[in-house]
C-alpha positions in Angstrom: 13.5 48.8 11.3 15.4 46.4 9.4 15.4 43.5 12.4 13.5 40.8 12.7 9.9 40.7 14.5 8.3 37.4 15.7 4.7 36.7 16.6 3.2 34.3 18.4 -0.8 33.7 18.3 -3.2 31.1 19.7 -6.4 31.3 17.9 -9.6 29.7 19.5 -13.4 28.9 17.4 -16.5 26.9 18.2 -19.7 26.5 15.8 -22.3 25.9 17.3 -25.6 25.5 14.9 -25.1 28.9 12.3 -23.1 30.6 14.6 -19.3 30.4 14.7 -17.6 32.4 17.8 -13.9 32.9 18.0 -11.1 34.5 19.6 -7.4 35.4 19.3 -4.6 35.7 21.9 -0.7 37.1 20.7 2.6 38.1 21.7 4.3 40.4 19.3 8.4 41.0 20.1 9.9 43.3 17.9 13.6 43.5 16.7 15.4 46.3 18.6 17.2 49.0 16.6 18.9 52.5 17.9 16.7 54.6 15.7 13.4 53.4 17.3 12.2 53.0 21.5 9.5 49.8 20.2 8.3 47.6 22.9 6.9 43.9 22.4 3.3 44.3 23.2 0.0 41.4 23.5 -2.6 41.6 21.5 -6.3 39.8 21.5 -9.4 40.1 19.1 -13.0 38.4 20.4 -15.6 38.1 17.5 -19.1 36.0 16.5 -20.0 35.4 12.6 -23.8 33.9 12.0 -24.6 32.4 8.3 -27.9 33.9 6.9 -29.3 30.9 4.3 -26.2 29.4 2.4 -23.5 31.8 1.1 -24.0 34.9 3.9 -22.5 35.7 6.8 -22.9 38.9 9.5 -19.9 39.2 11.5 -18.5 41.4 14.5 -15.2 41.6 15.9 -13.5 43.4 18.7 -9.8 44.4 18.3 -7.3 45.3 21.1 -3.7 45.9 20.3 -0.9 47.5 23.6 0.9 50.3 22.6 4.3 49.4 19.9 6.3 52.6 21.7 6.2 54.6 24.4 5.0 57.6 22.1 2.0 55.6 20.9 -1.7 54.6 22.7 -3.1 51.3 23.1 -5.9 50.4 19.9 -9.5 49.4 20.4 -11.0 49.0 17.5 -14.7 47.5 16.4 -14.9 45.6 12.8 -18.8 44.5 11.5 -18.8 43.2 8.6 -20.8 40.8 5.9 -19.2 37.8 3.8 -20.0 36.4 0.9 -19.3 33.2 -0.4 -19.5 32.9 -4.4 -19.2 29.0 -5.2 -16.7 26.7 -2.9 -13.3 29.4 -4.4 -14.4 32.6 -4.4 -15.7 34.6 -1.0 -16.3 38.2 -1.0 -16.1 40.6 2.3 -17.5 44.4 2.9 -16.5 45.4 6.1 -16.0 48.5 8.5 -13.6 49.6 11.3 -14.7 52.0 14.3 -11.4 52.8 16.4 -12.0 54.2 19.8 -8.2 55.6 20.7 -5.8 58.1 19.1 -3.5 55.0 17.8 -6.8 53.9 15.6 -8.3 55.3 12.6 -10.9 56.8 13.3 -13.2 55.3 10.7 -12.1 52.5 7.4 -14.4 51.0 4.7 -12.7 48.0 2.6 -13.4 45.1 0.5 -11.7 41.9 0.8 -11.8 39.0 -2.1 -10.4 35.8 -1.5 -9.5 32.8 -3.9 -9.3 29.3 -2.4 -7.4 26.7 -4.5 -9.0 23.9 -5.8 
């Protein structure tokens, strides 16, 4: 739109043992323009990640998004995924999206890589 967006997020994790839980609480408020009718909107993720031996992880989290107009729907939306850690840099993640409402796809596949800086 050309305006400026902020954001605002609190995000919350425990580990406890080999399981790490977390959660994620937000405030989007979006830059008003003539051209489009966008509302600021909350948003909130809940999700649990347990470590299988030393480099794995098996992950689920649970996305909810309000609507960003009044011509759009609410998203729910289900991620599992897997993570891999290659040495203390490199971590490599397969995962999958389910969305449950018109404003989600309907199903995504993707791979993630990350490098961590020495």
């Amino acid at each position: 739109t050309g305006e400026l967006d902020l954001g605002y997020q609190l995000d919350f994790y425990s580990t406890l043992e080999r399981n790490t839980y977390f959660s994620t609480l937000g405030y989007r408020q979006r830059g008003k323009t003539p051209l489009f009718d966008l509302e600021n909107s909350f948003y909130a993720s809940l999700g649990m990640m347990r470590q299988y031996g030393d480099n794995t992880f098996l992950g689920l989290i649970y996305d909810y998004r309000e609507r960003a107009s009044s011509n759009a729907f609410e998203s729910h939306e289900l991620m599992p995924f897997v993570s891999y850690n290659l040495g203390k840099q490199w971590n490599f993640m397969l995962y999958t999206i389910v969305g449950f409402t018109a404003s989600s796809a309907d199903q995504t596949f993707g791979l993630q890589a990350s490098y961590t800086l020495p």
